[in-house]
Each structure stands twice: as C-alpha cells, then as structure tokens.
N, C-alpha and C positions, 0 to 999 in steps of 0.2 A: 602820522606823518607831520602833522603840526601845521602853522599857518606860516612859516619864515618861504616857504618856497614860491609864495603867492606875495605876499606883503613883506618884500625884501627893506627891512629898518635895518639897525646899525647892527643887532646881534645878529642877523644872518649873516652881513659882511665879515663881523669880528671872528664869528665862527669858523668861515670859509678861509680870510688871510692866515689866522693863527694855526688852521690844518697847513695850508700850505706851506707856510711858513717852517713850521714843524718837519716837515715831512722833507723840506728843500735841506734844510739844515741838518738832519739828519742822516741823510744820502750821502751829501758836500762833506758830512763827518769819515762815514766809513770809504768813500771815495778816496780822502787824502790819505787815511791810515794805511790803504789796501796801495795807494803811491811812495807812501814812507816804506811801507815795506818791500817794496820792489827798488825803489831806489837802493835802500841798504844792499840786497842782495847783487843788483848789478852794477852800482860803484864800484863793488873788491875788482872788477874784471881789467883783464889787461889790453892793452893797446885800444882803438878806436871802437870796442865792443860796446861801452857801456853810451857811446853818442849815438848808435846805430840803434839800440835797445830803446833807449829812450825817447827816440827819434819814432819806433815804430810805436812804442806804447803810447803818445800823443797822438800819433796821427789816430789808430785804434776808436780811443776814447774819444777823440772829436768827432770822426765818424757815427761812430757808436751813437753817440749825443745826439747826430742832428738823422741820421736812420731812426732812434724813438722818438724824436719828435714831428716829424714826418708823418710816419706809421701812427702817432697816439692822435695827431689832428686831422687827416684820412678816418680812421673809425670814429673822432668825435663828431665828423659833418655828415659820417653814414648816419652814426646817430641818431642826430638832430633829423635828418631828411625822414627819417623812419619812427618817428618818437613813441614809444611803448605805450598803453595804460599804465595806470597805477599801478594794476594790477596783477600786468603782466612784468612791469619793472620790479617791482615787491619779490615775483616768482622768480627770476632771474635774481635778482643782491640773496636770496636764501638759496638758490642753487649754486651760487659762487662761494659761499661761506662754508659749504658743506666739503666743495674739492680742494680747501686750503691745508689740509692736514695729508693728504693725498699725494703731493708733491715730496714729499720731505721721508716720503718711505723709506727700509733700509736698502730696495736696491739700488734705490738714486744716489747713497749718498759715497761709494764708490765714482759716481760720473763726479757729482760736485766735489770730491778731492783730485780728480783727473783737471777740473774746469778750473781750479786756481790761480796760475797763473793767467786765467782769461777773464779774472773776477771785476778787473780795474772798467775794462770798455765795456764787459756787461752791466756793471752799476752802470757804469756814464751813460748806456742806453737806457737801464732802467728811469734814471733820473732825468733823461729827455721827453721821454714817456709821460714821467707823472708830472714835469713842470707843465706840458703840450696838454695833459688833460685836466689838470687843475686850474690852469688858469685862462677859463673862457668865460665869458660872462654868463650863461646860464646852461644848465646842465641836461643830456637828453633826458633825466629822467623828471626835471619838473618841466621842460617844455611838453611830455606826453601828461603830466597829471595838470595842467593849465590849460592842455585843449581838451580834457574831460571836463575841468571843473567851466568851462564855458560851454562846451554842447551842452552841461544839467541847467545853466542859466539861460 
C-alpha cells in the first residue's frame, strides 16, 4: 500500500491531481465528441425541432451532472462514516476489478446500442460522479487504513 497515504508529500498530491486531471479530461473529451455528434444529426432537422432537442439534451446532461454528483458525495460521506480496514478495503478494490469484464457481455451490448442516443447525460452523470469522488480531500479507504495504523500505535 505504500506510505503516500499516511505521509501525504508532493507525489501523493501529484499522483492524485494528474489522475484526476486525466480522468476530467478525458470524459470532457468523449462528452463533446458524443455532443458534436448529436449536434450534426439534429441541426439537418426542420422547423423549431433542433432548439427543442437541444434544449432537452442540456437540460439531460446538467441534470445528469449535478444527480452524479449528488449520488457520488452521499456514498463518499457514507464512506468516510463507515471506514473499512485495510483489509477489508483491499477485499472490496479485488472484488470490484473482477465484475469489470462482466458489464460489457454480449447480451448487454444490444441495450448499449439501444442506449445511444442517451450516451451524452449518461457521461455527464458519469463525470459528475468521478469529479464528486475524486475530488475530496481524503479517501474512505485511507481514512479506514489510518485508524488501523493508530489503534497498532
């Protein structure tokens, strides 16, 4: 686990901005692409359709935005109020790594071409989510391995 979770110097910062940073950026990427391309498709439209469209795919996506971050800072205070062992945090990040292949099976991927057009407000929750859990200053799983390493002291 290392010692940056106890003795936060400048590489645990660096580490933590440069993921998020990353991670912000990357989202903000496919967010606009998955907007350019809804744009193209509903600009061709006629009369008042494409202000109404666009109208609703804003509101969506701000929704979206401030529902995952809502939702992602709720589970992060449950969290923190609950803080795991080490040990039991360790068991939980290798049970989460194992259901990631699990999602993406072939019958899902019939819904996820159904869900397309509903790809733009799902990122923008998605990325409400991981700004609302990336960016709090310590995380439940070193506040549960910081009150181990002081009950051993």
């Amino acid at each position: 686990m290392g010692t940056t979770w106890y003795r936060r110097g400048f590489g645990y910062w660096a580490r933590r901005i440069a993921l998020a940073a990353f991670v912000l950026l990357a989202m903000t990427l496919m967010l606009s692409v998955l907007l350019i391309a809804f744009g193209d498709t509903v600009d061709g439209l006629p009369g008042s359709w494409p202000m109404v469209l666009w109208t609703a795919m804003t509101a969506l996506c701000a929704g979206s935005a401030v529902w995952g971050w809502v939702r992602a800072r709720r589970q992060t205070r449950e969290a923190l109020a609950r803080a795991a062992s080490p040990e039991e945090s360790w068991k939980a990040h290798r049970g989460g790594q194992r259901q990631v292949g699990a999602g993406l099976s072939s019958p899902w991927r019939a819904l996820v071409l159904l869900a397309l057009p509903f790809l733009a407000p799902l990122l923008a929750w998605l990325l409400g989510t991981l700004c609302a859990a990336t960016f709090v200053r310590e995380l439940p799983s070193e506040v549960g391995a910081r009150r181990a390493l002081a009950a051993q002291r």
